[in-house]
PyMOL Python script that loads the backbone (N, CA, C, O; Angstrom):
from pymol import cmd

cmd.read_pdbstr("""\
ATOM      1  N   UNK A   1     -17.965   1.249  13.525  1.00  0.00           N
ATOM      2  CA  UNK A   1     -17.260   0.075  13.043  1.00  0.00           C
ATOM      3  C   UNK A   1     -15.755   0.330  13.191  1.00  0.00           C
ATOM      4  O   UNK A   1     -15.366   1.486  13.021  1.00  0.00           O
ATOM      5  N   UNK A   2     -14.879  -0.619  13.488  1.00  0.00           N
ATOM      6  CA  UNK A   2     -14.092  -0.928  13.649  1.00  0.00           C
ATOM      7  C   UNK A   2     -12.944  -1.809  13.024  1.00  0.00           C
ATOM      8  O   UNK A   2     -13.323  -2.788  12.381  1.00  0.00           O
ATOM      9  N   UNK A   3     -11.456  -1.563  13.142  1.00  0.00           N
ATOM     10  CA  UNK A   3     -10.537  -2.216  12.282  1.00  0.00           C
ATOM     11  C   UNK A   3      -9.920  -3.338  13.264  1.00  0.00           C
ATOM     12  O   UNK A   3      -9.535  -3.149  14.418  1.00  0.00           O
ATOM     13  N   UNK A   4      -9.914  -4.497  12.572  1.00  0.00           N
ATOM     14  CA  UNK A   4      -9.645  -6.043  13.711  1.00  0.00           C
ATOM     15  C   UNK A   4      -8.828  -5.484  13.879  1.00  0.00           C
ATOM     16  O   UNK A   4      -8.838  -5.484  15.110  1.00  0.00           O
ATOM     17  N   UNK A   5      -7.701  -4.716  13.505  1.00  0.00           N
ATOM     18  CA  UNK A   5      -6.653  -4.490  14.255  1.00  0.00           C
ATOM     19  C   UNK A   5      -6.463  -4.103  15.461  1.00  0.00           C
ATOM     20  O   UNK A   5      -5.553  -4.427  16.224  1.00  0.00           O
ATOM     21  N   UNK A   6      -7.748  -3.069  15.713  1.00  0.00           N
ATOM     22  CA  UNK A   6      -7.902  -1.645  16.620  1.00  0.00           C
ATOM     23  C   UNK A   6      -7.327  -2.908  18.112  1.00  0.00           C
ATOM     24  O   UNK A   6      -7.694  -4.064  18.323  1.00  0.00           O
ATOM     25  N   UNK A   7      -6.429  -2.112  18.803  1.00  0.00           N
ATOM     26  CA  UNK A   7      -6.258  -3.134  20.474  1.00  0.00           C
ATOM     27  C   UNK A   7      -4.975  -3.766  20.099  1.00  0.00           C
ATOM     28  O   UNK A   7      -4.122  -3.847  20.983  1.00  0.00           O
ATOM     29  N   UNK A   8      -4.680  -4.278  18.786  1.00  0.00           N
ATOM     30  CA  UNK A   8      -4.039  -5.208  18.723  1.00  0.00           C
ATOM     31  C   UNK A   8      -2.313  -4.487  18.599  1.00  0.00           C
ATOM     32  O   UNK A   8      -2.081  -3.443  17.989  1.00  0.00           O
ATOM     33  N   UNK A   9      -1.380  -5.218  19.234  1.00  0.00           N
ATOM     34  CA  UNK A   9       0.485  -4.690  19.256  1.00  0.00           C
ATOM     35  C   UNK A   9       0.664  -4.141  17.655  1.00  0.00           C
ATOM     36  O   UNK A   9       0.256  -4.840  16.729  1.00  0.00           O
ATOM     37  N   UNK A  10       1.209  -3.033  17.453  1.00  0.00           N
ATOM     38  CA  UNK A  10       1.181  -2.223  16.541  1.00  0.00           C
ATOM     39  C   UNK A  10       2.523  -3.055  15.783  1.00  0.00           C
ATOM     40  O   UNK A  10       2.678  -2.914  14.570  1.00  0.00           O
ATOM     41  N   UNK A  11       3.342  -3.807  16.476  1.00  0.00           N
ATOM     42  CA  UNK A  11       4.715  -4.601  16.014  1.00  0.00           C
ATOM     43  C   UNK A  11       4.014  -5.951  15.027  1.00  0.00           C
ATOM     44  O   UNK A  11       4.672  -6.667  14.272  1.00  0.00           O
ATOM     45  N   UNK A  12       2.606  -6.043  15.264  1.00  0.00           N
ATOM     46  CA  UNK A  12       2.047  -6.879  14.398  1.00  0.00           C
ATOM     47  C   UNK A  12       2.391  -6.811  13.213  1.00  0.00           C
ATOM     48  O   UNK A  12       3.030  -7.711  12.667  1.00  0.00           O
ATOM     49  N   UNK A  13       1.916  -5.425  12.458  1.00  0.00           N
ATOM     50  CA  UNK A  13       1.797  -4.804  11.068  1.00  0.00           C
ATOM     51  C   UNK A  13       2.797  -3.952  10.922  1.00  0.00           C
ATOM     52  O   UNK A  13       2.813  -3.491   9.781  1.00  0.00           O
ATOM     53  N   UNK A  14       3.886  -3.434  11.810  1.00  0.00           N
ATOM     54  CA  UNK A  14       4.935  -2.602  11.277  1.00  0.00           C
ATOM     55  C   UNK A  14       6.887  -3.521  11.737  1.00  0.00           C
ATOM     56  O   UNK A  14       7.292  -3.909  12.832  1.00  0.00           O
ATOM     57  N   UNK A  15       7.309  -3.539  10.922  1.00  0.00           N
ATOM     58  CA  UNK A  15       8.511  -4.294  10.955  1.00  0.00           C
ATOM     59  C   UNK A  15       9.639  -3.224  12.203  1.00  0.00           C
ATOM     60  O   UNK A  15       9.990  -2.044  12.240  1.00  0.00           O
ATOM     61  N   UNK A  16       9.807  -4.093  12.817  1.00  0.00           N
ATOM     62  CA  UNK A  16      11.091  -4.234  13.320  1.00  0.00           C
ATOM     63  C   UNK A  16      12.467  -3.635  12.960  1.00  0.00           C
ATOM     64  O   UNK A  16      12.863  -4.192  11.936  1.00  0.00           O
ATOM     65  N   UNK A  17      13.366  -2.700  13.412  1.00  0.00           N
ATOM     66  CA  UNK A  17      14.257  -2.395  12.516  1.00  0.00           C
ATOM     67  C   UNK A  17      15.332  -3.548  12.085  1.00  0.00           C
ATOM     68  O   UNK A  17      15.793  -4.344  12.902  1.00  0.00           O
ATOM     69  N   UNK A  18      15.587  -3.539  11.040  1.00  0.00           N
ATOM     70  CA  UNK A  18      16.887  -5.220  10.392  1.00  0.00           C
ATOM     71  C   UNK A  18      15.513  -6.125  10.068  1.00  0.00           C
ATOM     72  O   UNK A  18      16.120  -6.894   9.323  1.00  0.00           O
ATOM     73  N   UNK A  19      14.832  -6.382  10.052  1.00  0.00           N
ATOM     74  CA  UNK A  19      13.589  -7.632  10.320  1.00  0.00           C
ATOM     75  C   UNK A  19      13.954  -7.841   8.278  1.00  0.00           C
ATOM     76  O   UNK A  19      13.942  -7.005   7.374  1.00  0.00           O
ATOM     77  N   UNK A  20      14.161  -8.958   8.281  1.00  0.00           N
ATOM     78  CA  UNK A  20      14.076  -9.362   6.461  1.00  0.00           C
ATOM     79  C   UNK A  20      13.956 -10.640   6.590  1.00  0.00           C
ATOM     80  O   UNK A  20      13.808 -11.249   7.650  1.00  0.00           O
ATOM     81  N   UNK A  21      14.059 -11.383   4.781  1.00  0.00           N
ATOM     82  CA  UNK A  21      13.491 -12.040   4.733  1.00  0.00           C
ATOM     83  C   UNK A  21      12.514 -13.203   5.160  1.00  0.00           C
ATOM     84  O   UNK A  21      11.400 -12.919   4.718  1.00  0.00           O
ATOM     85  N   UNK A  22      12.492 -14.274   5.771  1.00  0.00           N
ATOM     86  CA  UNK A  22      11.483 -15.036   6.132  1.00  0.00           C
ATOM     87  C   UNK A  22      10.708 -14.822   7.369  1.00  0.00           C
ATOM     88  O   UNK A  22       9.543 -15.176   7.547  1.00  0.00           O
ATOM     89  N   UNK A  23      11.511 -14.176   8.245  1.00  0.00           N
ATOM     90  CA  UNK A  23      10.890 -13.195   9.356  1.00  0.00           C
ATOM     91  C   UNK A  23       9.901 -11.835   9.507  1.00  0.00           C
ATOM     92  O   UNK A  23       9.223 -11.297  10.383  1.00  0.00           O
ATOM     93  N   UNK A  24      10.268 -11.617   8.036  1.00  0.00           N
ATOM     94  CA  UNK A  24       9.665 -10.044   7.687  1.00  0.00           C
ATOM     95  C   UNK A  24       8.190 -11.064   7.022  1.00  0.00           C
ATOM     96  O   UNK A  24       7.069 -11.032   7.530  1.00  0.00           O
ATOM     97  N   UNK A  25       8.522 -11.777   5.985  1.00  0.00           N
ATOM     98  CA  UNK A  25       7.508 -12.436   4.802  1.00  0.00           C
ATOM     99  C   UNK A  25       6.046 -12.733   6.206  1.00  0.00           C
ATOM    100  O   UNK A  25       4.886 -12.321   6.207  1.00  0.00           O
ATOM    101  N   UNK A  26       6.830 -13.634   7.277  1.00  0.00           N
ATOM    102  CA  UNK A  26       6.092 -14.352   7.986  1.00  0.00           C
ATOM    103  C   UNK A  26       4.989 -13.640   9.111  1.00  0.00           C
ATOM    104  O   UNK A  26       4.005 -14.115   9.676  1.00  0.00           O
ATOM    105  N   UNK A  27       5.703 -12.109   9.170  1.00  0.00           N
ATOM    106  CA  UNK A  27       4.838 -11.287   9.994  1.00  0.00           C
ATOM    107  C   UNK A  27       3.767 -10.627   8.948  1.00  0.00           C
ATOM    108  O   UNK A  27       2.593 -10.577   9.314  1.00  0.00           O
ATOM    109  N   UNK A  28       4.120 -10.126   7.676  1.00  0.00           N
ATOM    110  CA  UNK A  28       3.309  -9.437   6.783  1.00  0.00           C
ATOM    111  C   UNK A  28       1.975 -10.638   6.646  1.00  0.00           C
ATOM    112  O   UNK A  28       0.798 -10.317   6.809  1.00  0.00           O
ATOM    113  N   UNK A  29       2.341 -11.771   6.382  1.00  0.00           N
ATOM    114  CA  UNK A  29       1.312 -12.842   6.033  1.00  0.00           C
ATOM    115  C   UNK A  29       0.458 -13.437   7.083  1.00  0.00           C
ATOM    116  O   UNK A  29      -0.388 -14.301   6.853  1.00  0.00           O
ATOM    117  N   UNK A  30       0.760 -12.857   8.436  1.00  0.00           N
ATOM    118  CA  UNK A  30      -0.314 -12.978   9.565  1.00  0.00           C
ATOM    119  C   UNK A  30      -0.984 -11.755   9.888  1.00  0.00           C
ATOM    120  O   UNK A  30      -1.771 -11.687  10.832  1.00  0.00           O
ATOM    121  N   UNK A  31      -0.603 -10.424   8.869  1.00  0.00           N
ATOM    122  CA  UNK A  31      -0.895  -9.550   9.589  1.00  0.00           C
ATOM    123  C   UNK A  31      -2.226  -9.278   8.077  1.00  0.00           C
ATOM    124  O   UNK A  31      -3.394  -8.891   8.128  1.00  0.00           O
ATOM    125  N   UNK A  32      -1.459  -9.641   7.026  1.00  0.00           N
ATOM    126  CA  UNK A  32      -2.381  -9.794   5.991  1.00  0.00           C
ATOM    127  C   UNK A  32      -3.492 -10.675   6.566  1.00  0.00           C
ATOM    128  O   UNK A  32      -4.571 -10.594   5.979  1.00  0.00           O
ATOM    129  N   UNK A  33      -3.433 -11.301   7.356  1.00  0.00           N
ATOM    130  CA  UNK A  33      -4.666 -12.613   7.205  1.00  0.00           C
ATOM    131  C   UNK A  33      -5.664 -11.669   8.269  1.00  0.00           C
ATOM    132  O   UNK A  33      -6.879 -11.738   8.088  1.00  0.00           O
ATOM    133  N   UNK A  34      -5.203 -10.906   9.230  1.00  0.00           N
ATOM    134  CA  UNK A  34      -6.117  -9.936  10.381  1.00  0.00           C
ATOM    135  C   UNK A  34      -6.537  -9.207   9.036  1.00  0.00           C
ATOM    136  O   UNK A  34      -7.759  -9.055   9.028  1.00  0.00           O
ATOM    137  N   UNK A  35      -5.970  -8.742   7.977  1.00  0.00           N
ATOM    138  CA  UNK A  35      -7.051  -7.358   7.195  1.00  0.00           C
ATOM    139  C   UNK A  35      -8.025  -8.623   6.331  1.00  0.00           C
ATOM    140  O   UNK A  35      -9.097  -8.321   5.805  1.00  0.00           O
ATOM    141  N   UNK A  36      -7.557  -9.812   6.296  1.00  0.00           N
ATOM    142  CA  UNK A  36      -8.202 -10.283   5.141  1.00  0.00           C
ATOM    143  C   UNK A  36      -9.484 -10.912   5.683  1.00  0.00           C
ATOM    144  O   UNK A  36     -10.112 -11.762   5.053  1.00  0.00           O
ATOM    145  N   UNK A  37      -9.874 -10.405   7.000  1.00  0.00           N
ATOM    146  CA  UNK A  37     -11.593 -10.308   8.022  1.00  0.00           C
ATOM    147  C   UNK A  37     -11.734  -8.665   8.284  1.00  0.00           C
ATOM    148  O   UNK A  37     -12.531  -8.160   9.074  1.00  0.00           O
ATOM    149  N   UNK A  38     -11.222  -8.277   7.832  1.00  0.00           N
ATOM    150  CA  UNK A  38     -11.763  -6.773   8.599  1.00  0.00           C
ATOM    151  C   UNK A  38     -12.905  -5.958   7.687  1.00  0.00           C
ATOM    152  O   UNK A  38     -13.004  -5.961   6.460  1.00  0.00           O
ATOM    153  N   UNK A  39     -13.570  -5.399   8.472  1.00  0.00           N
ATOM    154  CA  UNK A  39     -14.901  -5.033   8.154  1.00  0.00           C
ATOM    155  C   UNK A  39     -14.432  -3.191   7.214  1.00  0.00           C
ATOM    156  O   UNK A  39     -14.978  -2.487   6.364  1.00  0.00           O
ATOM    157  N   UNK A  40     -13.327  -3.137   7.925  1.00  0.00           N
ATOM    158  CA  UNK A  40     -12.461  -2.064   6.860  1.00  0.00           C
ATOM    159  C   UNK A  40     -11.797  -1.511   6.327  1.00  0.00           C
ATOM    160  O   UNK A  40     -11.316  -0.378   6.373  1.00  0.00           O
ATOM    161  N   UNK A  41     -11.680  -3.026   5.286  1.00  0.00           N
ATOM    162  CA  UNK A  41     -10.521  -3.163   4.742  1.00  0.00           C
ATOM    163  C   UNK A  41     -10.205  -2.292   3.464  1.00  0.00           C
ATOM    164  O   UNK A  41      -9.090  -1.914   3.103  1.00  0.00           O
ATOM    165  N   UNK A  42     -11.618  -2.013   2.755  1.00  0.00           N
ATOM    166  CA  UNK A  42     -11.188  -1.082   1.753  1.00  0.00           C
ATOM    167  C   UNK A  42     -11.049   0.748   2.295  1.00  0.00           C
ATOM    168  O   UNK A  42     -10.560   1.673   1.645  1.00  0.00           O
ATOM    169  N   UNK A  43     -11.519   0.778   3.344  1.00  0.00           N
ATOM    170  CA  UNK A  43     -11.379   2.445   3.632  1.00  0.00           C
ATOM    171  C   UNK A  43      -9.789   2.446   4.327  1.00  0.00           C
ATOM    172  O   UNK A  43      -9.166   3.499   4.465  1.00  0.00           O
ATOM    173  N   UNK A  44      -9.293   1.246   4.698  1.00  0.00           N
ATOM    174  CA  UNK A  44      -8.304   1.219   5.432  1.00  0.00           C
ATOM    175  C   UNK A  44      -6.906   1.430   4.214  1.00  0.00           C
ATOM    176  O   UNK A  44      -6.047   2.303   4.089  1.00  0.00           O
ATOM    177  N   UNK A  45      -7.178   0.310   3.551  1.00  0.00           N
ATOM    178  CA  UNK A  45      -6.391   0.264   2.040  1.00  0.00           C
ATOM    179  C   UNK A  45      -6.284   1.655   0.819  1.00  0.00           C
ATOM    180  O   UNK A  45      -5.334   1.921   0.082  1.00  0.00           O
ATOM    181  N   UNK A  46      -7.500   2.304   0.933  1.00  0.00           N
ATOM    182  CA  UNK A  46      -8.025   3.378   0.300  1.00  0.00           C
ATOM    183  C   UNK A  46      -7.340   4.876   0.830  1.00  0.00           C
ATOM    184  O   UNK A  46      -7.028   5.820   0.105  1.00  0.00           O
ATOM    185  N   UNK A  47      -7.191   4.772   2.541  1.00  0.00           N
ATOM    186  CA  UNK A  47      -6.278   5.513   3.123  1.00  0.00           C
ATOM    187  C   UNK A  47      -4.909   5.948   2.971  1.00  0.00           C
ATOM    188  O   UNK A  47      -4.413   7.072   3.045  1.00  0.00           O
ATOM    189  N   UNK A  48      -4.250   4.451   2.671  1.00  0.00           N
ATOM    190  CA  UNK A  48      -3.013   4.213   2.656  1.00  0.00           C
ATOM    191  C   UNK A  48      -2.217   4.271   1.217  1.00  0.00           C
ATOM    192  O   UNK A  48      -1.003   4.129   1.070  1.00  0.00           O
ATOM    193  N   UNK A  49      -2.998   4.465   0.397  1.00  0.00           N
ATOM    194  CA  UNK A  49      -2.659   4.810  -0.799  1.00  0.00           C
ATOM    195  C   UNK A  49      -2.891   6.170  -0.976  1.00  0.00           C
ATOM    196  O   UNK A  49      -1.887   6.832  -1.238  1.00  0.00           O
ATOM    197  N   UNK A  50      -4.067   6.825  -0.895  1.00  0.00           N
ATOM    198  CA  UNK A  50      -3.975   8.319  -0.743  1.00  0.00           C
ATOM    199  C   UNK A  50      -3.353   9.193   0.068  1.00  0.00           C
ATOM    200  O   UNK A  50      -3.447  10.383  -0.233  1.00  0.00           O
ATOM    201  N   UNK A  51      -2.435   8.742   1.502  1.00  0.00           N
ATOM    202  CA  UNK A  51      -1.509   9.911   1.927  1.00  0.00           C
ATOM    203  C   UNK A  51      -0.098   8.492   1.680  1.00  0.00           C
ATOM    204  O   UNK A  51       0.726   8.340   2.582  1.00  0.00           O
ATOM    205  N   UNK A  52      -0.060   7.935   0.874  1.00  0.00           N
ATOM    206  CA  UNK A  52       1.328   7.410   0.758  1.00  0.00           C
ATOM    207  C   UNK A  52       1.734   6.582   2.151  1.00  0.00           C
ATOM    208  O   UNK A  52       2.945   6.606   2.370  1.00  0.00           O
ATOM    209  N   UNK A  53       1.083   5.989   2.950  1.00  0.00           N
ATOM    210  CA  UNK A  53       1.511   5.450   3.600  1.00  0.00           C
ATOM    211  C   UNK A  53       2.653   4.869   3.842  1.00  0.00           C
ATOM    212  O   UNK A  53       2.829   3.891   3.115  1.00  0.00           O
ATOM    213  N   UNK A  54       3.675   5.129   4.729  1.00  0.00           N
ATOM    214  CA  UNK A  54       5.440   4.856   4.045  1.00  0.00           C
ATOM    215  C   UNK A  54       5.769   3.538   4.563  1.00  0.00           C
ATOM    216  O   UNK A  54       6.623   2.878   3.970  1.00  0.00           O
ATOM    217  N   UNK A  55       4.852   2.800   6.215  1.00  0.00           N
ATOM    218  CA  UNK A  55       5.402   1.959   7.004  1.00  0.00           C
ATOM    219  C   UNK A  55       4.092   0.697   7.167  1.00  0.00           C
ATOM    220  O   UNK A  55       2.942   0.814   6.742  1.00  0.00           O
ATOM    221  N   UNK A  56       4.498  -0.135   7.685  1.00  0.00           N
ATOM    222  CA  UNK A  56       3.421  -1.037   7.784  1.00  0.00           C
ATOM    223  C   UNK A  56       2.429  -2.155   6.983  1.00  0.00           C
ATOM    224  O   UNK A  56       2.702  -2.267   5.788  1.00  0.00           O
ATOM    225  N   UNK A  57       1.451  -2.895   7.418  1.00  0.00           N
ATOM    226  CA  UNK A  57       0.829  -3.424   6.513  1.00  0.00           C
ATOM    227  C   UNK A  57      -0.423  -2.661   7.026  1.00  0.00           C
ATOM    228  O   UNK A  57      -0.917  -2.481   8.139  1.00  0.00           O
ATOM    229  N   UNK A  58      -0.815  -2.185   5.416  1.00  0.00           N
ATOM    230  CA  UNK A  58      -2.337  -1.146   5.553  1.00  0.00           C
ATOM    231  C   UNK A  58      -2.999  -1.956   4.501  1.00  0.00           C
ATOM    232  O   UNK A  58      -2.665  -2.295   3.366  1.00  0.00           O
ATOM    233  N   UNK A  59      -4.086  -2.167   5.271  1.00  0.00           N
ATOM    234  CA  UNK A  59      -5.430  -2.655   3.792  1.00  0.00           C
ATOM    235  C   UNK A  59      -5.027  -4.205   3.079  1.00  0.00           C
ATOM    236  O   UNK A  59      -5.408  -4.769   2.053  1.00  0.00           O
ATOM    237  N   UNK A  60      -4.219  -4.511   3.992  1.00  0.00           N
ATOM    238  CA  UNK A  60      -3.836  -5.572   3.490  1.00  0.00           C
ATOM    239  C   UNK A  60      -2.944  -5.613   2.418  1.00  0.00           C
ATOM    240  O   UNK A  60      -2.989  -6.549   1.620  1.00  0.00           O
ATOM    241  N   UNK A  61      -2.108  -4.670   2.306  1.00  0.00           N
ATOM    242  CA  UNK A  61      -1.325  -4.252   1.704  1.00  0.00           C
ATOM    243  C   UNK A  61       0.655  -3.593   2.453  1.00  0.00           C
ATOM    244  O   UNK A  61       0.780  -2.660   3.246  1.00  0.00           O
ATOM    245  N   UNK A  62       1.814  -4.404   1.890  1.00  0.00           N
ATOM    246  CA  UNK A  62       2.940  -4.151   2.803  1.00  0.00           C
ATOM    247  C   UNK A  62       3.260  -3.026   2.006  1.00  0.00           C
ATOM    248  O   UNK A  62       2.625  -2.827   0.970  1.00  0.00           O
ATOM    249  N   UNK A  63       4.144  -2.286   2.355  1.00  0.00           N
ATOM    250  CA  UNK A  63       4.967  -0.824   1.992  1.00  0.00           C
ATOM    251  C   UNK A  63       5.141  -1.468   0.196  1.00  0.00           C
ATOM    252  O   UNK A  63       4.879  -0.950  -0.889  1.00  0.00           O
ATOM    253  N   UNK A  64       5.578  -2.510   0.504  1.00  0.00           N
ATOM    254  CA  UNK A  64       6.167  -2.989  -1.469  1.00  0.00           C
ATOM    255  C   UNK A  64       5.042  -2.962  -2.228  1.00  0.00           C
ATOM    256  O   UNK A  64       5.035  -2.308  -3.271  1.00  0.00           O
ATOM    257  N   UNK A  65       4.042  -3.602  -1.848  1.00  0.00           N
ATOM    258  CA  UNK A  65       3.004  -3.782  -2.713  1.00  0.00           C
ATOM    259  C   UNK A  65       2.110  -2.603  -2.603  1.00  0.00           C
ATOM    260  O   UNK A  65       1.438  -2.474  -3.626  1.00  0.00           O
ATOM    261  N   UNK A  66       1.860  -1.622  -1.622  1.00  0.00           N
ATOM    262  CA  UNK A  66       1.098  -0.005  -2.029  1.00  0.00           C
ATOM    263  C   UNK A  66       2.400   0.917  -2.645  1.00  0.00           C
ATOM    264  O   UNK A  66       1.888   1.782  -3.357  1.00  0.00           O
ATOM    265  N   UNK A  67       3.523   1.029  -2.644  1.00  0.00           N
ATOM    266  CA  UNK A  67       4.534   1.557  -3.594  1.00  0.00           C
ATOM    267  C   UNK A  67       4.349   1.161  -4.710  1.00  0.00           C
ATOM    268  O   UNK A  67       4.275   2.119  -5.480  1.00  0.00           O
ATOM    269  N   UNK A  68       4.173  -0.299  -5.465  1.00  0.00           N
ATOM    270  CA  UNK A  68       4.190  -0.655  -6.829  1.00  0.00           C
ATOM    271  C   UNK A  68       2.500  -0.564  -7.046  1.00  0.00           C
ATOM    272  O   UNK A  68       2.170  -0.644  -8.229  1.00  0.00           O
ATOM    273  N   UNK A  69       1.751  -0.460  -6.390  1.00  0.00           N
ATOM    274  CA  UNK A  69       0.366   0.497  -6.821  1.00  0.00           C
ATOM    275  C   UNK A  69       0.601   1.385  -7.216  1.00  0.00           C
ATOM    276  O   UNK A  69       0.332   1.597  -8.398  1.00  0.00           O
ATOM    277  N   UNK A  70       1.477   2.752  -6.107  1.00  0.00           N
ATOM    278  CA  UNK A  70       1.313   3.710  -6.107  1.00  0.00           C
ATOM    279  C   UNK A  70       2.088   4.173  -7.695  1.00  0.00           C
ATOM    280  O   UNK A  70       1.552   4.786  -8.618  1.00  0.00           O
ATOM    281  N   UNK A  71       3.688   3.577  -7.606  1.00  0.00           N
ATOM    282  CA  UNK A  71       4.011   4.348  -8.515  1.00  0.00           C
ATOM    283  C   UNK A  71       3.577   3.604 -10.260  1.00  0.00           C
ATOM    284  O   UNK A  71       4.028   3.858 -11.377  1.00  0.00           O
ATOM    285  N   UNK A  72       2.650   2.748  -9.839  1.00  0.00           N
ATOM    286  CA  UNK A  72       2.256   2.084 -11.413  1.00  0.00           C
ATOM    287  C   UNK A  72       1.120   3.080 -11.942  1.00  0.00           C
ATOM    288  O   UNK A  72       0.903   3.025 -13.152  1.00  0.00           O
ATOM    289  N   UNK A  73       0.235   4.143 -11.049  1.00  0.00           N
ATOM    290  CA  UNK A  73      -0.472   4.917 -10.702  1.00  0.00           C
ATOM    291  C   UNK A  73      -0.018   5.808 -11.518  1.00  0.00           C
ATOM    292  O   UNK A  73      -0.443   5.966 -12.662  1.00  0.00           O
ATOM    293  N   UNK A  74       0.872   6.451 -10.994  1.00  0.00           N
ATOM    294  CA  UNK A  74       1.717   7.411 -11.772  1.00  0.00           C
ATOM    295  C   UNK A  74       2.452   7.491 -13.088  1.00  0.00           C
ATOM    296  O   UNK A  74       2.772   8.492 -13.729  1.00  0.00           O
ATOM    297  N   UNK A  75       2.645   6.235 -13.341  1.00  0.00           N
ATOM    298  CA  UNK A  75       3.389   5.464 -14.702  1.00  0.00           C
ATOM    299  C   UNK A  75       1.765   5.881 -15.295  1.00  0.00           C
ATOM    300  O   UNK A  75       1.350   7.031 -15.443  1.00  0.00           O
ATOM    301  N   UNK A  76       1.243   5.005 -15.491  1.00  0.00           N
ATOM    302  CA  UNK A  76      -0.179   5.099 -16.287  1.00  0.00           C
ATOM    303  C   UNK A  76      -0.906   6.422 -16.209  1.00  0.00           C
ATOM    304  O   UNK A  76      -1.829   6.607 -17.003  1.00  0.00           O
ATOM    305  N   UNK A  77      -0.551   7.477 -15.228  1.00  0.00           N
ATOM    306  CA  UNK A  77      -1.225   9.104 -15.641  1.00  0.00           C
ATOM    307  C   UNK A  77       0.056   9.775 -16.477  1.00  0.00           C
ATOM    308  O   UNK A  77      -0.307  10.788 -17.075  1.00  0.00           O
ATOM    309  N   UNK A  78       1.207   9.513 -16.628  1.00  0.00           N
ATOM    310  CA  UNK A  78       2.164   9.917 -16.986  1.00  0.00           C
ATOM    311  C   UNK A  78       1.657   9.536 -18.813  1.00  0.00           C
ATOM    312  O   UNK A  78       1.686  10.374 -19.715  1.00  0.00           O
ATOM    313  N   UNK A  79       1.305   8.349 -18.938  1.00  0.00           N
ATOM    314  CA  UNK A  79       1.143   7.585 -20.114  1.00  0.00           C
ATOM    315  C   UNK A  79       0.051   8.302 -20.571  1.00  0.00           C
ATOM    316  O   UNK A  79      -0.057   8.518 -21.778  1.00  0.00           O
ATOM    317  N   UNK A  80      -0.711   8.671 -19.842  1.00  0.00           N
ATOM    318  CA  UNK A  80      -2.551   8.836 -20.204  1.00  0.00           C
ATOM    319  C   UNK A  80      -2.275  10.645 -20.680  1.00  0.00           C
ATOM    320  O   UNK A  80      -3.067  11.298 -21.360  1.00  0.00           O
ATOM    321  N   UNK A  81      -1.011  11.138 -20.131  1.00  0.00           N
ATOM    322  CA  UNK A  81      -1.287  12.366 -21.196  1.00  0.00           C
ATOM    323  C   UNK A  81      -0.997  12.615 -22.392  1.00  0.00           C
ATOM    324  O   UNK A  81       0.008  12.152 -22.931  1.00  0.00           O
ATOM    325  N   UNK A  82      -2.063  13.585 -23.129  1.00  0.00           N
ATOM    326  CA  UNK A  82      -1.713  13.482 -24.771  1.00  0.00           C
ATOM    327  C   UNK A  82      -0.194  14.144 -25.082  1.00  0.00           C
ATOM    328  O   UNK A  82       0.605  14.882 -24.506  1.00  0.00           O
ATOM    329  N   UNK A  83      -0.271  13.612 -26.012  1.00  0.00           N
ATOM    330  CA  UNK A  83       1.462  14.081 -26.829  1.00  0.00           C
ATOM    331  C   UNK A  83       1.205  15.363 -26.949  1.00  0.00           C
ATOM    332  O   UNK A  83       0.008  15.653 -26.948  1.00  0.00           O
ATOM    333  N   UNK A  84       2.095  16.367 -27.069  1.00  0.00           N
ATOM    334  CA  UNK A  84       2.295  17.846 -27.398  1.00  0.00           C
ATOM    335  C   UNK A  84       2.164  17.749 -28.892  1.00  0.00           C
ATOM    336  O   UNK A  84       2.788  16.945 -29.584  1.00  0.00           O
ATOM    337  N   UNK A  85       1.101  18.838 -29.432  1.00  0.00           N
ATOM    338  CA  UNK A  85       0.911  19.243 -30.546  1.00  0.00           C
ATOM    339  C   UNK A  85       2.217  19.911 -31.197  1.00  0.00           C
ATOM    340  O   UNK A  85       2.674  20.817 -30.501  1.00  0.00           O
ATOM    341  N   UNK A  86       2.910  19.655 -32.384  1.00  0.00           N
ATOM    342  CA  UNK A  86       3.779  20.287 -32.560  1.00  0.00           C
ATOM    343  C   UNK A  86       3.651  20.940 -34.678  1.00  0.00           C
ATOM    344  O   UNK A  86       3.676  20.293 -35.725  1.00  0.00           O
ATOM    345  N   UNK A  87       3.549  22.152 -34.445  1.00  0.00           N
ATOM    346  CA  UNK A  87       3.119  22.741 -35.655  1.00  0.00           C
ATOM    347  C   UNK A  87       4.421  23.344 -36.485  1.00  0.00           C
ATOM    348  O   UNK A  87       5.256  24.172 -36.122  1.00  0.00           O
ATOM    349  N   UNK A  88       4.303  22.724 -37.558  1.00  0.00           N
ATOM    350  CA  UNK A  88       5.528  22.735 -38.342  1.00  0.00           C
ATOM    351  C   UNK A  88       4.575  23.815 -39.573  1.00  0.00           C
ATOM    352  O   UNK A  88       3.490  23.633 -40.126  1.00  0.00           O
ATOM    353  N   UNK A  89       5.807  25.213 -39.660  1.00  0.00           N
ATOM    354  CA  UNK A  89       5.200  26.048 -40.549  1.00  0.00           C
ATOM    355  C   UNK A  89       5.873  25.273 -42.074  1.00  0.00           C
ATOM    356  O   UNK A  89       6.738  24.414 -42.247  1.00  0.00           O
ATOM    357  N   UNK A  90       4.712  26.314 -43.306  1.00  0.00           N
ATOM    358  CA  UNK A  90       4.685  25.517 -44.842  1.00  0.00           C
ATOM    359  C   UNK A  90       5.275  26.491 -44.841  1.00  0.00           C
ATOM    360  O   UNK A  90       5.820  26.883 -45.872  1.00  0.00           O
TER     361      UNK A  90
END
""", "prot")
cmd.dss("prot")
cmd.show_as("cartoon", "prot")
cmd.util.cbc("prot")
cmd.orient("prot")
């Protein structure tokens, strides 16, 4: 099995250098719509969050939106550890 992407211009899913606003929005949201048929989209997405993927749209996901996964990830294990025991002698 295969990613709809596989064949397809790699300038699809990775920006351009300078490329912003409505030009940048307008490539992410066609490139989102190729992951939003792909047969693998969660191993693809699942990838790109586990080595930090820095460039591109992965999993249907742009650099902004697997960064504010990633580091909300980290916020909430940061949160999830217990407080330090602290023993006050009598």
């Amino acid at each position: 099995m295969h990613g709809s992407c596989r064949g397809m211009d790699s300038g699809f899913f990775f920006h351009p250098e300078g490329e912003r606003g409505p030009a940048r929005v307008n490539r992410e949201t066609r490139a989102k719509q190729v992951c939003g048929t792909c047969p693998v989209l969660e191993q693809c997405r699942r990838h790109a969050l586990t080595v930090h993927e820095p460039y591109g749209v992965w999993g249907g996901l742009s650099e902004s939106e697997r960064d504010d996964i990633i580091r909300g990830k980290e916020r909430t294990l940061k949160m999830a550890d217990p407080a330090p025991v602290v023993h006050t002698p009598r």
